[in-house]
N, C-alpha and C positions, 0 to 999 in steps of 0.2 A: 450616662445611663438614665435612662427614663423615671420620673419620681414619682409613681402612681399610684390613684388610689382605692388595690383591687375589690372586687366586691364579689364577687363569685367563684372562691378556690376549686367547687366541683368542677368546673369546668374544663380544669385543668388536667390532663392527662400527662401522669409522673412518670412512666415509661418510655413518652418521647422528648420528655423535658432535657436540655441539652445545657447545663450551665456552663459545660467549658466553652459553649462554643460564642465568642465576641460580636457576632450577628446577634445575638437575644438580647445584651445590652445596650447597641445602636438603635437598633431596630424594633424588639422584641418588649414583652412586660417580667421581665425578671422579678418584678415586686408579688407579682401575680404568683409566679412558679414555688419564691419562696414561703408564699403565704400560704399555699398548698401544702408543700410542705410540713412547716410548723404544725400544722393542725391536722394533717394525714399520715406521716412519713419521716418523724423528725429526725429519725437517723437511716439517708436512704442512701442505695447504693446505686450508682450510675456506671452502667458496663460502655466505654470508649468504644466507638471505630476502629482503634488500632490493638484492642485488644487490652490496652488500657484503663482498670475501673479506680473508682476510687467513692470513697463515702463523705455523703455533706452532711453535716451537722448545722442547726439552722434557728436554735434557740438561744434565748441569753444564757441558760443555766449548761446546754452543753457547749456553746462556743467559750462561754468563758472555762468550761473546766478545759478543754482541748488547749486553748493557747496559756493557760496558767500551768498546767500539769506536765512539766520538765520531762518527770520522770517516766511518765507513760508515753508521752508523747515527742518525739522530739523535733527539732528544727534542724537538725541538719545533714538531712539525706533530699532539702529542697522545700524551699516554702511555697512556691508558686505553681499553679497546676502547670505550664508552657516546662515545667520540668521535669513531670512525670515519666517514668523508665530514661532517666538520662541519673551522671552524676550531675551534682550542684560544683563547677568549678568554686564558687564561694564558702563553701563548707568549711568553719571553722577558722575561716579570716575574715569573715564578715560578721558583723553583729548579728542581722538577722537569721545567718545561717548557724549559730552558734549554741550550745546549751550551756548553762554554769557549771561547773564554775567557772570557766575559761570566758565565758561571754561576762560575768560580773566582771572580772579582772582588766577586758578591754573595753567594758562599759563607762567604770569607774571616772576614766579621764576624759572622755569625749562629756560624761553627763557636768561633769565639775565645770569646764568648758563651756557649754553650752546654758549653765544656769547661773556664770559667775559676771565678772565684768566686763564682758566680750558684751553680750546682749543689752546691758548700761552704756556700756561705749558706744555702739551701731546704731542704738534706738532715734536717735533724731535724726542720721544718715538715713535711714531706713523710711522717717515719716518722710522725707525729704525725696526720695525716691517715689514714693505711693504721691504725692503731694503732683510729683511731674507730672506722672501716669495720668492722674484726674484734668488735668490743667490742660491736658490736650482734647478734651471732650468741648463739643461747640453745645451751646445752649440750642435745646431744639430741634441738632441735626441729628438722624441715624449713625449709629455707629456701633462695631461688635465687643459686647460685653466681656466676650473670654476669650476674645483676644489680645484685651487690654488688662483683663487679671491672669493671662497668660506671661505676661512679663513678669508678674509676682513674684515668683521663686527666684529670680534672677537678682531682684532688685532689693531681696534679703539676703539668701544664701550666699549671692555670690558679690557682696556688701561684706559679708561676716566671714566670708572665707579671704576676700582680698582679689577675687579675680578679676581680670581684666577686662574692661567696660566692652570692648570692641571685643571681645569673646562671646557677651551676652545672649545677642540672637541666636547664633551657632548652637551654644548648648544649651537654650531652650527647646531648640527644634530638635536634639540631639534628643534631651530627655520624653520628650513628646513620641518619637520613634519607639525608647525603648521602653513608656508605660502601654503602649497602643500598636504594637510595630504590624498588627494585622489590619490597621485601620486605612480605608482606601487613600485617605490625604499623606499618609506617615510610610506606606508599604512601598518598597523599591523591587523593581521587577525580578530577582531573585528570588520572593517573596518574604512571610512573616522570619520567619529563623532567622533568614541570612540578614533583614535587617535590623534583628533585635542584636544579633552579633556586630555587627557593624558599627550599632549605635555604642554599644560595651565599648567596643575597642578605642573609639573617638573617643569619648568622655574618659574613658581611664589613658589613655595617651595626653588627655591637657591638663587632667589631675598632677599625672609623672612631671608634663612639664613647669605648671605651678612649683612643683615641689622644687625641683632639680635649680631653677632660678633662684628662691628663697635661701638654698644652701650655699648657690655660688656666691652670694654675696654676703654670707656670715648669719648669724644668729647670736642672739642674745641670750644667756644661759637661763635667764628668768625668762624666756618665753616673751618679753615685752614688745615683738614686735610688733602687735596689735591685731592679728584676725587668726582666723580660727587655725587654719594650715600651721602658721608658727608655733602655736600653743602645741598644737598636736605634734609637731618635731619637738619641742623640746622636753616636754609633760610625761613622764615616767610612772609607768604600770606599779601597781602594785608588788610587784615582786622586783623592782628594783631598776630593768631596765627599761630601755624607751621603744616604742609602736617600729616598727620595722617599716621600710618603705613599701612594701607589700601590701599592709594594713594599713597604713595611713594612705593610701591610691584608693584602696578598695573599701574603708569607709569614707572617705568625702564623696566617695559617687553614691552610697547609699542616703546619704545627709541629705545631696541633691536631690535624690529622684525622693527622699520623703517630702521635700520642701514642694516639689513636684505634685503630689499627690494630691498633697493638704492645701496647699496658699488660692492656687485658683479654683480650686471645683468648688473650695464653702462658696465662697459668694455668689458664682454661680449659679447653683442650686436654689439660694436663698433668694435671692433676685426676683427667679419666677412665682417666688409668693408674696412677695412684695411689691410687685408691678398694679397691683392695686392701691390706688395712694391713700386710705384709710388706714391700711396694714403697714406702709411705709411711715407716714406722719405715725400711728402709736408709737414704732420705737423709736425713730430718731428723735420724737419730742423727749423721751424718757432713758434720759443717762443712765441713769439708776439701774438700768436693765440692758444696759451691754454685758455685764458677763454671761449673768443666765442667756440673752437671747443667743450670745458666739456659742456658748454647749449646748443650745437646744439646733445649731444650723450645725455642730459635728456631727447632731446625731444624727438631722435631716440630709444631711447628704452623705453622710457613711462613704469617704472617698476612696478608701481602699477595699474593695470588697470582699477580698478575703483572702485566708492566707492558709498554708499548706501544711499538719505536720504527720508524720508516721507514728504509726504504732511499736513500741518498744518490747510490749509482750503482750498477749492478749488480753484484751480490755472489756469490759463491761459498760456499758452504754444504752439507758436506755432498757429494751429489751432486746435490744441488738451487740454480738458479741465479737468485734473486731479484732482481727488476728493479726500477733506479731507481723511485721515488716507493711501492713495497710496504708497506705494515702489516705487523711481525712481532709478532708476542704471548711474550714472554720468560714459559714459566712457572716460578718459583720454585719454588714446594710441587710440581710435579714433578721440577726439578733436585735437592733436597734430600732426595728418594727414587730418586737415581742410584748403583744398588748400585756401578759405576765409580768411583765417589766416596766411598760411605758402606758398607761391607760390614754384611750383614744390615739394610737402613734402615728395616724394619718393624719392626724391636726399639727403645722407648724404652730407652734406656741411660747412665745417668749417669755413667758409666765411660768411656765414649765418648770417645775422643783424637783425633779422627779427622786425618789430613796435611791436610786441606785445608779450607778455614773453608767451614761454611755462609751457603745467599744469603741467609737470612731481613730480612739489611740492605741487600740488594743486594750490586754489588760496581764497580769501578771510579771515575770521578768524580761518579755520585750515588747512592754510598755513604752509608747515612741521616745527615742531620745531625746530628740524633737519637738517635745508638746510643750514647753516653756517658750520656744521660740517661735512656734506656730501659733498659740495664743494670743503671745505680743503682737505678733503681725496682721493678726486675723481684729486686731484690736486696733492696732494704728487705721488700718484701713477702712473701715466700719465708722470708724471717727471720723476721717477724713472725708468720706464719703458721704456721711450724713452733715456734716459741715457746708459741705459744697452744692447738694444736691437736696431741689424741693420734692421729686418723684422722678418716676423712669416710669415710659412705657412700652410694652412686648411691641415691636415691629415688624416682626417673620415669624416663622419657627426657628424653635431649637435646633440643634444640630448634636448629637449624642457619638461619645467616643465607642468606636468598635471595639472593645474592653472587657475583658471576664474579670480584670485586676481594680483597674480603676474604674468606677463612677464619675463620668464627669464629660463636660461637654467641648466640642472645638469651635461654636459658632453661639452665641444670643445676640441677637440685631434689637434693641433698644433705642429710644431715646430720650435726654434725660432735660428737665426742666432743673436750672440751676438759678440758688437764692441769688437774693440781691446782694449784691456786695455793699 
């Protein structure tokens, strides 16, 4: 998605504005539409082609009550707009499609998991991985930026889950389909549905057979066999017993596509404000300011951009009054350009303190599972790269994913000036 920085919302006309439609993120100024928005319409209702409406919410105060507010609102009649008037086959075995207290219960083990000694274990694995990726970059010569932090999620996720190296490309390309499956590089001639279905089926069939391998050959009762999948067979719910094979298939493919979301589009994103080498020499010179700078590029690139939930009984919003069984569209990347929230939010600023955390992980109880391990990695990397690399320069254009879901690109042509060893 395009990371613009719009200056004229009148211009915009809200009645033909089309957020669902993944042409306005390739192509389009979606920054522009939600800036309208925010300051005209901030709780507006968009009537579908198919008959299908549903209402965006476009603020940090009401995006965060929408995806905080369980009880009014809930996750699990579909989070994603591409689910509108269908059911959520995931509903109530997946995390995201989940409310508490049944989603706390199957949260519990995956978070302990994900924030214990699995991520201490992985962590040099992991630098060791990001370490290759750069080491293929020639000093001086072009090469594509996101499609080299495209390997990203592979080179954590599937490090920390244990899967198999020559699996890797496969289900990158696998996850790519089904965050983007309208997008012209990603669409198979069936078209968008049939191959966001297709990508489902693939990725949860190599999940199945991860699993199905790890049991034929025994487990350990403590879980000690070292990645994430094992922990998850052996690591027992709160109420006693263990994840069913159901839900341990059906969250490792959520794990993924979150790793998905988040690993390559930050850097991306950030890249193109740092292709200026005044703006790259400030932070690489200045350690001291990798955390702040990693939360100030969640919020500059907002990689999920929004997410789905229903109204549970008639709600109050605003001065707009949204009725039992509603679709509202929570957008992120336009709550995280809520100057109310973020003063000046079209300036990348690694100095950035700001009162109030950005949503880029969301915010309430499906707060990303994820964000402890996408920080580490968004951290190794960032390191690494500033390690290796005196500047990078823009050598084409962008290239923007066909995406209503994800923010984030398939193409930055760069190239990079690399220190002296």
């Amino acid at each position: 998605m395009r990371l613009s920085r719009p200056a004229d919302q009148e211009a915009v006309d809200l009645e033909k504005a089309d957020l669902a439609d993944p042409v306005l993120y390739g192509e389009g100024d979606p920054h522009a539409v939600w800036r309208a928005m925010r300051e005209r319409d901030p709780v507006h209702w968009q009537q579908g082609h198919d008959g299908l409406g549903f209402w965006s919410v476009t603020t940090y105060d009401d995006v965060s009550r929408v995806l905080r507010d369980y009880t009014d609102f809930t996750s699990e009649h579909g989070t994603l707009l591409n689910l509108l008037g269908k059911e959520d086959p995931a509903s109530r075995r997946q995390l995201p499609a989940t409310d508490p207290p049944r989603h706390t219960r199957m949260r519990s083990p995956i978070q302990r998991a994900l924030n214990s000694r699995i991520i201490e274990t992985h962590s040099e694995y992991i630098r060791e991985e990001v370490r290759g990726l750069l080491d293929t970059v020639q000093d001086g010569v072009p090469f594509d930026f996101a499609e080299l932090t495209g390997q990203l999620p592979m080179a954590v996720t599937g490090t920390l889950m244990g899967l198999d190296r020559a699996d890797w490309p496969r289900l990158t390309y696998l996850t790519s389909q089904a965050i983007a499956p309208d997008d012209p590089e990603f669409i198979t001639a069936e078209g968008g549905e049939a191959t966001l279905h297709r990508a489902h089926r693939e990725l949860l069939a190599s999940f199945q057979d991860a699993m199905s391998r790890r049991l034929e050959r025994g487990l350990q009762e403590d879980g000690d066999g070292g990645d994430l999948i094992d922990l998850l067979l052996t690591m027992k719910l709160e109420d006693g017993r263990r994840m069913g094979a159901g839900e341990i298939v059906s969250n490792c493919y959520s794990l993924l596509l979150g790793a998905n979301v988040t690993t390559p589009h930050v850097p991306n994103a950030v890249l193109l404000e740092l292709t200026d080498d005044e703006a790259y020499g400030d932070w690489s010179a200045r350690p001291q300011l990798l955390d702040s700078g990693i939360e100030e590029a969640l919020r500059w690139s907002s990689p999920a951009s929004h997410f789905v939930r229903y109204a549970q009984r008639d709600v109050q919003l605003g001065n707009v009054t949204i009725r039992a069984g509603e679709p509202v569209a929570a957008w992120l990347g336009s709550a995280n350009r809520d100057r109310t929230a973020f003063p000046d939010p079209y300036r990348f600023d690694i100095r950035r303190t700001p009162e109030r955390r950005n949503l880029a992980f969301g915010v309430g109880p499906h707060y990303c599972v994820g964000h402890a391990v996408a920080r580490v990695s968004l951290r190794i990397f960032f390191q690494e790269m500033f390690e290796q690399f005196e500047s990078f320069v823009l050598t084409g254009e962008p290239s923007h994913l066909h995406s209503n879901f994800i923010a984030g690109m398939k193409h930055l042509p760069v190239s990079a000036v690399r220190r002296p060893r």
